[in-house]
DSSP file (Angstrom, degrees, kcal/mol; ACC not computed):
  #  RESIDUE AA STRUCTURE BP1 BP2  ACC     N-H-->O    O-->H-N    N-H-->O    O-->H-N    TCO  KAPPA ALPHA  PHI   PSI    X-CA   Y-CA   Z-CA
    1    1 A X              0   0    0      0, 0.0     2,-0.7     0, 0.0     0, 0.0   0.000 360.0 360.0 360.0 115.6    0.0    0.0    0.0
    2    2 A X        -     0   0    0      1,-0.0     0, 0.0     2,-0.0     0, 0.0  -0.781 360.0-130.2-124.5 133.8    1.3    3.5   -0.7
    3    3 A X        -     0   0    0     -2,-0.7     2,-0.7     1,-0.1    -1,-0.0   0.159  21.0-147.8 -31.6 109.8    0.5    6.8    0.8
    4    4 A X        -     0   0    0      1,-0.0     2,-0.8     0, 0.0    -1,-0.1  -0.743  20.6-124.2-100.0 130.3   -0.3    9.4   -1.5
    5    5 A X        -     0   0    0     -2,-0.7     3,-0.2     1,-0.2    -1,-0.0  -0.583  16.2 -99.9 -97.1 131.4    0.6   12.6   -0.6
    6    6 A X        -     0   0    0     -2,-0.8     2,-0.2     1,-0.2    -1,-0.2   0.674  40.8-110.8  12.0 109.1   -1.1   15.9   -0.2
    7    7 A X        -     0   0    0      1,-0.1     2,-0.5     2,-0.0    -1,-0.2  -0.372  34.0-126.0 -65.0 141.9   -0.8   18.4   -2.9
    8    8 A X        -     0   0    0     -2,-0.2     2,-0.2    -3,-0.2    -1,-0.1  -0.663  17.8-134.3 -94.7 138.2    1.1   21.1   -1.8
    9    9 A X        -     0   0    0     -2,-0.5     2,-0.5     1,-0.0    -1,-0.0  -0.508  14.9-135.6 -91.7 149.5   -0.4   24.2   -2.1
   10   10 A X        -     0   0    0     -2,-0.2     2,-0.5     3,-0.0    -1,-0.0  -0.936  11.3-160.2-116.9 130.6    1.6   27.4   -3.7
   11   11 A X        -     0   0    0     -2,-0.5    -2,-0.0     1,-0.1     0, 0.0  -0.903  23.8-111.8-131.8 134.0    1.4   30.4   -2.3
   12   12 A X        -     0   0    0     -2,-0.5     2,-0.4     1,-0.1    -1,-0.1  -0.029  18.4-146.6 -52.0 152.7    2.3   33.7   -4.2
   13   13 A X        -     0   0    0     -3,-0.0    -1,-0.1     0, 0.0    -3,-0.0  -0.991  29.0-117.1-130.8 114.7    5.4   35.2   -3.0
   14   14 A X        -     0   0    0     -2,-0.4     2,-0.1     1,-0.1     3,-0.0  -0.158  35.1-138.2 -50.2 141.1    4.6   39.6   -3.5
   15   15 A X     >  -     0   0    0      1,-0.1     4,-1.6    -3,-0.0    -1,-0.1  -0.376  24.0-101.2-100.8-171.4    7.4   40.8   -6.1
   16   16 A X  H  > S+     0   0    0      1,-0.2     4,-3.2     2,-0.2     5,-0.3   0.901 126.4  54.6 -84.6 -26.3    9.0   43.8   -5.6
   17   17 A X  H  > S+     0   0    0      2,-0.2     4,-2.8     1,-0.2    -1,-0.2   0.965 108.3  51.0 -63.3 -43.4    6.8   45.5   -8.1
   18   18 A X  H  > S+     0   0    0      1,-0.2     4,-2.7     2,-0.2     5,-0.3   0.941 110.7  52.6 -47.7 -59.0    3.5   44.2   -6.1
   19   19 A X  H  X S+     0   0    0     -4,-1.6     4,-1.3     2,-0.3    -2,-0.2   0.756 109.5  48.9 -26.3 -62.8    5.2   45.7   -2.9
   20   20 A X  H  X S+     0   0    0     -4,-3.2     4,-2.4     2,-0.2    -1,-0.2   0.943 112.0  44.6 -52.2 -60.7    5.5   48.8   -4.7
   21   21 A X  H >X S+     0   0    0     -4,-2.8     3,-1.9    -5,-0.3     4,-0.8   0.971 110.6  55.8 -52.7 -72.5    2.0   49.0   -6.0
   22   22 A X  H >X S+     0   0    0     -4,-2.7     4,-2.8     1,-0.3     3,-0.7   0.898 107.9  51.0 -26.9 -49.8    0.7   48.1   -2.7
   23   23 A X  H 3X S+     0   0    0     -4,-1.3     4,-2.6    -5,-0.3    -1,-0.3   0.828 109.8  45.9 -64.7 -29.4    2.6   51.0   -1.3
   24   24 A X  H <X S+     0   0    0     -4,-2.4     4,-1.5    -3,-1.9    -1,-0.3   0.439 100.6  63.4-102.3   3.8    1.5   53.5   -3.5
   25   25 A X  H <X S+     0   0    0     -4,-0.8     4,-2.0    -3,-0.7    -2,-0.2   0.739 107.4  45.5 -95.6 -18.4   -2.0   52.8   -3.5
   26   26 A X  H  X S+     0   0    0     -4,-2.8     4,-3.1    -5,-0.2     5,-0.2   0.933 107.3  55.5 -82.2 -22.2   -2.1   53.6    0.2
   27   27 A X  H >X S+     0   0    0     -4,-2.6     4,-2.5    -5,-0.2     3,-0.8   0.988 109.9  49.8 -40.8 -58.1   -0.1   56.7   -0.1
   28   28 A X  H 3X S+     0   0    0     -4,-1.5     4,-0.9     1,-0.3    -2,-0.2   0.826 113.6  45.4 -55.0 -26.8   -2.8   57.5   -2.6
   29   29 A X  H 3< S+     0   0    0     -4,-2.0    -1,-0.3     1,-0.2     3,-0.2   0.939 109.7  53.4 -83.6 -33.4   -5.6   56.7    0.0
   30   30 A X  H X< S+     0   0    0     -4,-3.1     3,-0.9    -3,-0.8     4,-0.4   0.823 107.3  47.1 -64.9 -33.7   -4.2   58.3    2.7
   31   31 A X  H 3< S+     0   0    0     -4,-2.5     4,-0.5     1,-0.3    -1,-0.2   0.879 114.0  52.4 -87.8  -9.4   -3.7   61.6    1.1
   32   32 A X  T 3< S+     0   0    0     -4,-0.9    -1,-0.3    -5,-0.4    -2,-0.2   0.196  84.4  92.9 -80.8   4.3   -7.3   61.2   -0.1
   33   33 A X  S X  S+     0   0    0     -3,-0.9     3,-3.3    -4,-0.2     7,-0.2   0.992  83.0  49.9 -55.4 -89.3   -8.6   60.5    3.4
   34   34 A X  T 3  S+     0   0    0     -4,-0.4     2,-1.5     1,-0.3    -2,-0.2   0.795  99.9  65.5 -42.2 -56.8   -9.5   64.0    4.2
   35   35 A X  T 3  S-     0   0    0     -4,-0.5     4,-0.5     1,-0.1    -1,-0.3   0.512 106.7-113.8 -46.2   5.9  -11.7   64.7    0.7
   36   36 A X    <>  -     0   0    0     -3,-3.3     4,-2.0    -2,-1.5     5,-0.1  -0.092  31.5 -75.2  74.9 165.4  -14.4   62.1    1.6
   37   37 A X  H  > S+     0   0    0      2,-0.2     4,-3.1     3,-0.1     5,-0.2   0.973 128.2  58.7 -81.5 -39.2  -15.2   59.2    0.2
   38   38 A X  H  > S+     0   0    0      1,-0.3     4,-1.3     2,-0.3     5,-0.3   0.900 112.7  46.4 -26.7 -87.7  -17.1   60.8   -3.1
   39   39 A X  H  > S+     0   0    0     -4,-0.5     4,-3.3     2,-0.3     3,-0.4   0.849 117.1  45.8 -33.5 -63.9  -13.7   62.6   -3.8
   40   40 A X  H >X S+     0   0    0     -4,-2.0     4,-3.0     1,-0.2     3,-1.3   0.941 106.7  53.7 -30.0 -83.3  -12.0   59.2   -3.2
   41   41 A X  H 3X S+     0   0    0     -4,-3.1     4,-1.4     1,-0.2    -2,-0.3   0.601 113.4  45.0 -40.9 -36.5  -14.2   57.1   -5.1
   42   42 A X  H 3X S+     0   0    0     -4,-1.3     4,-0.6    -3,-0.4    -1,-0.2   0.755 111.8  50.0 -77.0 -42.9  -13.6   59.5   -8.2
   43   43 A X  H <X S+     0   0    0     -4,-3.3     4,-2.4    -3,-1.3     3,-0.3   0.928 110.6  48.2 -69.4 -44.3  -10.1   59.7   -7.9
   44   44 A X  H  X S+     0   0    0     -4,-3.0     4,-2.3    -5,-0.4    -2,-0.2   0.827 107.3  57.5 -39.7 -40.3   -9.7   55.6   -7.5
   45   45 A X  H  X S+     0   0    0     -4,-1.4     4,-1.6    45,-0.3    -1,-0.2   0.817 114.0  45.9 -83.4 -15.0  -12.1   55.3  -10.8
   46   46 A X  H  X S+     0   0    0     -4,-0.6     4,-1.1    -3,-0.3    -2,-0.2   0.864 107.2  49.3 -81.1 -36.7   -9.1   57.6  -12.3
   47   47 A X  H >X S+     0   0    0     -4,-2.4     4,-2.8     2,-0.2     3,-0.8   0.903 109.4  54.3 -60.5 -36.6   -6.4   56.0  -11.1
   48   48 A X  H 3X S+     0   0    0     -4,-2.3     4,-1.8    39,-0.3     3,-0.5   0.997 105.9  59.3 -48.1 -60.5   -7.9   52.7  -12.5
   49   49 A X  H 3X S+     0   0    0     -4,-1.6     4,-1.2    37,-0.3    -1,-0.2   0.636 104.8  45.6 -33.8 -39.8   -8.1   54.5  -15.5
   50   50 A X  H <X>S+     0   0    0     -4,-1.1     5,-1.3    -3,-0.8     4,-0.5   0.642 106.1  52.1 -79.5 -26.6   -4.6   55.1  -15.7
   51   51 A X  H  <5S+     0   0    0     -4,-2.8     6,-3.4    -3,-0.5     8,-0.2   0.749 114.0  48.1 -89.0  14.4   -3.2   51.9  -15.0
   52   52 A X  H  <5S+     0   0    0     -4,-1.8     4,-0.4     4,-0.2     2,-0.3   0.890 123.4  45.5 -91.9 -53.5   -5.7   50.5  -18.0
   53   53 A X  H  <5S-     0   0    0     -4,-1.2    -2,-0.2    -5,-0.3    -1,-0.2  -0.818 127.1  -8.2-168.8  77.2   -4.2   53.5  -19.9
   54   54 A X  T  <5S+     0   0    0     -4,-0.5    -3,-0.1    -2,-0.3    -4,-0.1  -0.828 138.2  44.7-105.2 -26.6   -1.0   54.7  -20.2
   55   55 A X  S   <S-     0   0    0     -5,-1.3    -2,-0.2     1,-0.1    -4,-0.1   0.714  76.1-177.2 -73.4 -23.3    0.2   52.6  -18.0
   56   56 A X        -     0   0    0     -6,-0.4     2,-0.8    -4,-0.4     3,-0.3   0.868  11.4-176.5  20.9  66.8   -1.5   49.1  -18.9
   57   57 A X  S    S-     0   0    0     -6,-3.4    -1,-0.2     1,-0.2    -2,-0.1  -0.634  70.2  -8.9 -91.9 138.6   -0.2   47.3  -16.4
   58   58 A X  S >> S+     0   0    0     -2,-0.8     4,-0.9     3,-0.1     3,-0.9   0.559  96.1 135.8  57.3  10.6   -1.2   43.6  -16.6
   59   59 A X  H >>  +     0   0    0     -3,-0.3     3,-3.1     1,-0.3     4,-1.9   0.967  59.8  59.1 -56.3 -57.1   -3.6   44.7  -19.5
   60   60 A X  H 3> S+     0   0    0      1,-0.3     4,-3.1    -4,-0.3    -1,-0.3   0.744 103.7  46.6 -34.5 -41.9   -2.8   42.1  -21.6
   61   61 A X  H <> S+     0   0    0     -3,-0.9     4,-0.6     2,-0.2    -1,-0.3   0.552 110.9  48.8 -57.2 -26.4   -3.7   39.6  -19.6
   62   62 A X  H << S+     0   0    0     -3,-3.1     5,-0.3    -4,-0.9     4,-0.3   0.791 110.1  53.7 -91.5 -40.0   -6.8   40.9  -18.7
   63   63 A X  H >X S+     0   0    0     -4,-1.9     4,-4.1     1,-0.2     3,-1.6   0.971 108.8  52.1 -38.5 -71.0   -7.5   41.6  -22.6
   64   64 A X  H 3X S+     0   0    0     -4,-3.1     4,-3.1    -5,-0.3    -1,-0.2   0.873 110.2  50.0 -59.1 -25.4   -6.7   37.6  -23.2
   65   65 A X  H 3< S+     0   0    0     -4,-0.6    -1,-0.3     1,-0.3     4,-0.2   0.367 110.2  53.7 -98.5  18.5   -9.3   36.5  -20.3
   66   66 A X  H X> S+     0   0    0     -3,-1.6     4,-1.4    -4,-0.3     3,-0.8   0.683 108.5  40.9-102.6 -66.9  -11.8   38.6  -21.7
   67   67 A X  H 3< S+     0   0    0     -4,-4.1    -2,-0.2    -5,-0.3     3,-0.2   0.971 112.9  54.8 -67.1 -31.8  -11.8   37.5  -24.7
   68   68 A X  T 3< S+     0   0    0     -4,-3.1     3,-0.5    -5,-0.4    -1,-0.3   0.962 114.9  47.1 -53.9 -30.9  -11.5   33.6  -23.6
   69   69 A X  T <4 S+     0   0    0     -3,-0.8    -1,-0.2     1,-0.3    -2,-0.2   0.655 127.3  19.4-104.2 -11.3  -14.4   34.2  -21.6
   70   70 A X    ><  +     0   0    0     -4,-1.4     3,-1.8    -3,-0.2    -1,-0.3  -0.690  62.5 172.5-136.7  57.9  -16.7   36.1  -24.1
   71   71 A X  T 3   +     0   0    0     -3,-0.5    -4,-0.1     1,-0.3    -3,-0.1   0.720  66.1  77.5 -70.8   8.0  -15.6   35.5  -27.4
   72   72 A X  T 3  S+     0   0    0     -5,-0.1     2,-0.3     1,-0.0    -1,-0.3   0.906  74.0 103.5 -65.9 -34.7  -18.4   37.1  -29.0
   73   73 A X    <   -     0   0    0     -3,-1.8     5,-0.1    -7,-0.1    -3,-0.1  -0.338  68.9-137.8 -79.5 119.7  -16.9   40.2  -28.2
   74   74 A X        -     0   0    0     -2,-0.3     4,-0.3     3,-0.1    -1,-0.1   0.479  44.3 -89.9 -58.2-130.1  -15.1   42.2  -31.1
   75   75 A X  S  > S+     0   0    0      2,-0.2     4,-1.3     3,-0.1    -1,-0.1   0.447 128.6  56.3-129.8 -20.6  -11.7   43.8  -30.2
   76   76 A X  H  > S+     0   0    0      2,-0.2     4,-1.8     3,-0.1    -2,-0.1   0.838 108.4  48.0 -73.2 -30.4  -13.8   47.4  -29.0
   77   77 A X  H  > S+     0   0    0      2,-0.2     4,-1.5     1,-0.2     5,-0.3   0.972 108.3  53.7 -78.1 -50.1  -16.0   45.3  -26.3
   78   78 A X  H >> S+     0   0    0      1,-0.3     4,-1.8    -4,-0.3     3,-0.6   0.888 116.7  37.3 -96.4 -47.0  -12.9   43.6  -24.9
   79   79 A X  H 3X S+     0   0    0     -4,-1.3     4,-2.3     1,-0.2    -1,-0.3   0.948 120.1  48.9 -66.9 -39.6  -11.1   47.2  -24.3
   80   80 A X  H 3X S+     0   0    0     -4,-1.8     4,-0.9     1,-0.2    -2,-0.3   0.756 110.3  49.3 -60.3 -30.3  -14.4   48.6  -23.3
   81   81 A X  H <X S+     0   0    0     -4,-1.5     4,-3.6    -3,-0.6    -2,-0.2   0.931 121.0  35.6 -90.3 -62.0  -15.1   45.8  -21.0
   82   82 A X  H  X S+     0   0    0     -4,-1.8     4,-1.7    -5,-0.3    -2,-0.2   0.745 105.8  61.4 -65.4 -17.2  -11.6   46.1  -19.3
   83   83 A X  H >X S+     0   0    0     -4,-2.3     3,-2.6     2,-0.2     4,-1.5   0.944 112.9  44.7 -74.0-100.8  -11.1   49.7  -19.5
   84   84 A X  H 3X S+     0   0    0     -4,-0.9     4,-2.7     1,-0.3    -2,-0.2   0.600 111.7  53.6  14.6 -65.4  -14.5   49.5  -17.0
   85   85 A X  H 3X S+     0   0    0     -4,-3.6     4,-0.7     1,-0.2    -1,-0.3   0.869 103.1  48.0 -60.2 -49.3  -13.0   46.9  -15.3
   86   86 A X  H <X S+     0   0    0     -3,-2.6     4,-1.4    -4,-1.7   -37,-0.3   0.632 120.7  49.6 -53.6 -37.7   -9.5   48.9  -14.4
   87   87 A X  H  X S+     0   0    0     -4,-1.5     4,-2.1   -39,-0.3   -39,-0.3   0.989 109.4  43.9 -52.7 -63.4  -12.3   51.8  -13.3
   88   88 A X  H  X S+     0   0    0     -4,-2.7     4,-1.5     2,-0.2    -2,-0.2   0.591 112.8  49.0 -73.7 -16.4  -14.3   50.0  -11.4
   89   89 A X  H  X S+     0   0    0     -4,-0.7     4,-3.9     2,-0.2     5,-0.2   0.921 119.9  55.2 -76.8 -52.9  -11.0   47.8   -9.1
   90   90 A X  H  X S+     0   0    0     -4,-1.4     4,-2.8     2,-0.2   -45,-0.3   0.880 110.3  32.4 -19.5 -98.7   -9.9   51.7   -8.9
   91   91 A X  H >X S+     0   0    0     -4,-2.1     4,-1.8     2,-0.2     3,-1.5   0.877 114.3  63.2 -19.7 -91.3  -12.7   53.1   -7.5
   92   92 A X  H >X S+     0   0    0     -4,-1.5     4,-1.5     1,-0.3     3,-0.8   0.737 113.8  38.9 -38.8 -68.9  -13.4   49.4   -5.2
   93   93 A X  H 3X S+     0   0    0     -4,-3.9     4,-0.7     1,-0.3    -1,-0.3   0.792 113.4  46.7 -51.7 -41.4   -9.9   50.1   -3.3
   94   94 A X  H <X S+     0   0    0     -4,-2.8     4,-0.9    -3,-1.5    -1,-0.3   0.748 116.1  45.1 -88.7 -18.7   -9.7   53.3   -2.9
   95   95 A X  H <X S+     0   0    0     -4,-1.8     4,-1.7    -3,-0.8    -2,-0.3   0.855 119.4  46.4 -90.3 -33.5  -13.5   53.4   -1.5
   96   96 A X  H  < S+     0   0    0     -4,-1.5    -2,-0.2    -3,-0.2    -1,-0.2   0.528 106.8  52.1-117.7  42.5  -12.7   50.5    0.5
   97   97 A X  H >< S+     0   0    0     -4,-0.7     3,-4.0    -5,-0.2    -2,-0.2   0.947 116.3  45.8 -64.8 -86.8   -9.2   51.6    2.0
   98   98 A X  H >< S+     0   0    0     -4,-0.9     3,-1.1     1,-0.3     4,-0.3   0.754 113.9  45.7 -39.6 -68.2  -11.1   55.1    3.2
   99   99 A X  T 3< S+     0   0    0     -4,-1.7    -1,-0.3     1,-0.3     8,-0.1   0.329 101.0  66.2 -87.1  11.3  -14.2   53.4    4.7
  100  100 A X  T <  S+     0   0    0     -3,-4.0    -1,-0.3     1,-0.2    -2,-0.2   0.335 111.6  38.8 -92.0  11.3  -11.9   50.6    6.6
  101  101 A X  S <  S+     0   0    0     -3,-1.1    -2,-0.2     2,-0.1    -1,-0.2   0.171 103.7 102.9-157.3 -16.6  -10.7   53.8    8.7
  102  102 A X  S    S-     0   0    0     -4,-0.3     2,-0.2     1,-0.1    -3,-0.0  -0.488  74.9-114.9 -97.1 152.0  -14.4   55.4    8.7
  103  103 A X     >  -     0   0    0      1,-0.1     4,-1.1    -2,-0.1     5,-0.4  -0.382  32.1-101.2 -96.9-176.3  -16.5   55.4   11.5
  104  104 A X  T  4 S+     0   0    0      1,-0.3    -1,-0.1     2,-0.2     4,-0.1   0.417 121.4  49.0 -79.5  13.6  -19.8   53.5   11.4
  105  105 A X  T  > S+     0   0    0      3,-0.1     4,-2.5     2,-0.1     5,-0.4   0.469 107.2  53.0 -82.8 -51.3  -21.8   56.9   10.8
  106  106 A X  H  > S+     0   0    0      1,-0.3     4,-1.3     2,-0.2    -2,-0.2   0.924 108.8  48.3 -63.3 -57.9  -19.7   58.1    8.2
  107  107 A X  H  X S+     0   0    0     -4,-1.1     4,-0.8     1,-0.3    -1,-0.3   0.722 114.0  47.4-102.7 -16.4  -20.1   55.0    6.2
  108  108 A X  H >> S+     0   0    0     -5,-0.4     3,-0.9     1,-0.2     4,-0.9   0.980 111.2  51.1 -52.8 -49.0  -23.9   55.1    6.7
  109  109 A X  H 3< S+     0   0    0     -4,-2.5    -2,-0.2     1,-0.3     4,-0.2   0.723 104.9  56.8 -48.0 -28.6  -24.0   58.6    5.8
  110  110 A X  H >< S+     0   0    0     -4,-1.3     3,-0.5    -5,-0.4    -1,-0.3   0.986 117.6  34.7 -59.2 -52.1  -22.0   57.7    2.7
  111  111 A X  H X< S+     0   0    0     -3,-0.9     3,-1.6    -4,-0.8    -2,-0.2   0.324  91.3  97.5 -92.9 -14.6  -24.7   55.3    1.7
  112  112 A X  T 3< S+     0   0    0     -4,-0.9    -1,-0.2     1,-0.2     5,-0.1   0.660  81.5  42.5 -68.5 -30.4  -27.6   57.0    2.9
  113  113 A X  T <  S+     0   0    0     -3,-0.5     2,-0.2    -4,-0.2    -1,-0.2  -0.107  84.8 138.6-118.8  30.1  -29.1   58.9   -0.2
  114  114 A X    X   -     0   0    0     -3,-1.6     3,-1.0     1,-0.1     2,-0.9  -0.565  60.6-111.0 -68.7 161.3  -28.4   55.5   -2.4
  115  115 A X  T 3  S+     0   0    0      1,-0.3    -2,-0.1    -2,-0.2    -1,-0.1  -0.774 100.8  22.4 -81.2 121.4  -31.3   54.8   -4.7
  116  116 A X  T >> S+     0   0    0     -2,-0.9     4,-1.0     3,-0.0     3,-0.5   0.693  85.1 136.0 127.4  39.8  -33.6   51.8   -4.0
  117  117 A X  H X>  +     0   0    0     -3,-1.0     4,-1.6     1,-0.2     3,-0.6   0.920  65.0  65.2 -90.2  -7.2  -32.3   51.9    0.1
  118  118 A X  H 3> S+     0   0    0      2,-0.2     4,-3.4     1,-0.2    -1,-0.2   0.825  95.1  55.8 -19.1 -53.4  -35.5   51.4    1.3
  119  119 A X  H <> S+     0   0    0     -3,-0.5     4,-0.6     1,-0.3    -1,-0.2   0.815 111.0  44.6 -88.7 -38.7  -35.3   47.9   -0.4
  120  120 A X  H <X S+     0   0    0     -4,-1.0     4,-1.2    -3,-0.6    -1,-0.3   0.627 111.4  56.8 -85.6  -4.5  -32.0   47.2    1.7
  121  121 A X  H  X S+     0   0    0     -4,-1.6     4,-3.4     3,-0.1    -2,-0.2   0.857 104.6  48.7 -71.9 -39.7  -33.7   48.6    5.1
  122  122 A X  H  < S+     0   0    0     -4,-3.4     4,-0.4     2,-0.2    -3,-0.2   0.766 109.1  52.6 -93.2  -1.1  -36.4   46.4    5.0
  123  123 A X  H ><>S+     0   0    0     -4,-0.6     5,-2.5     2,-0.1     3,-1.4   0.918 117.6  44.1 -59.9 -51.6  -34.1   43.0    4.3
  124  124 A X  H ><5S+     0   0    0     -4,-1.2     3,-2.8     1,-0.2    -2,-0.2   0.879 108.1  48.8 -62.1 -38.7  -32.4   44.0    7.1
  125  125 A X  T 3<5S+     0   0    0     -4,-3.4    -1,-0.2     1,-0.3    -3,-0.1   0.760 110.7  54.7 -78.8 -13.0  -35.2   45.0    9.3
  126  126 A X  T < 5S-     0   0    0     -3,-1.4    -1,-0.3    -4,-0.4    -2,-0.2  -0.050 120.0-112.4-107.0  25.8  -36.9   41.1    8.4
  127  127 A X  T < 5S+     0   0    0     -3,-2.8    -3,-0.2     1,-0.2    -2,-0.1   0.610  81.1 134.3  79.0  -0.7  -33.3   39.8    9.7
  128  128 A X      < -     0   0    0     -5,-2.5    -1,-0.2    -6,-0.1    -2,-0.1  -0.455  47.6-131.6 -80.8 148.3  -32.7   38.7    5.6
  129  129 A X        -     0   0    0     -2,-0.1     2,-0.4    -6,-0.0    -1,-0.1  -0.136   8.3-129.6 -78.7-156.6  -29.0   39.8    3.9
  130  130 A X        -     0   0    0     -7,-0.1     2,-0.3    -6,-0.0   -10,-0.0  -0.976  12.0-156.3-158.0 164.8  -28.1   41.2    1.3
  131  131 A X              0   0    0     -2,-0.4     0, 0.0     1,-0.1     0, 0.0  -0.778 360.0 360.0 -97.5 149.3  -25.2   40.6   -2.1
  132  132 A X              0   0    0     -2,-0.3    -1,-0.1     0, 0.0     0, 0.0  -0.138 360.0 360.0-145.2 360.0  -24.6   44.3   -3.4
């Protein structure tokens, strides 16, 4: 009888360039602290923006798994769809860098004049969750 053993699992080791990126995205949330999250959130969908364009960092990659995953999609949808995408990661860090530091008024108050929040008061108030 012989044992088979356990796959061993691989765990990314940060390069120096991740390290770097990491580093600069909290400078960039910390000096964006004080503007509010609005101001944040706007600047993040810009920063995405730049590392989809000029900077295109990992774009290619994102480009090929776009198209593997939708190949209906001509060669404008697959930039439009990543370009979006590079916004939207933007935007998603830097809003939630600034609201891990906010206190639990400030990030209702952010949230407060969303549309349809009725619809997430009254899951919560019948004890239900919610995905957003």
């Amino acid at each position: 009888m012989t044992a088979t053993a356990a796959p061993v699992r691989q765990v990314a080791v940060p390069t120096v360039v991740h390290r770097v990126e990491y580093a600069l995205l909290r400078v960039v949330a910390a000096v964006l602290r004080p503007f509010g999250w609005r101001a944040a959130s706007a600047a993040g969908a810009a920063l995405g923006g730049l590392a989809w364009w000029p900077l295109r960092i990992r774009a290619d990659r994102v480009e090929r798994t776009i198209r593997a995953c939708f190949p209906e999609f001509d060669d404008a949808r697959v930039r439009q769809v990543a370009r979006d995408s590079y916004r939207s990661l933007g935007r998603t860090s830097i809003e939630s860098i600034v609201l891990s530091r906010a206190t639990k008024e400030e990030v209702l108050a952010a949230f407060a004049d969303a549309p349809h929040v009725d619809v997430l008061e009254r899951a919560f108030a019948l004890g239900k969750g919610v995905i957003l």
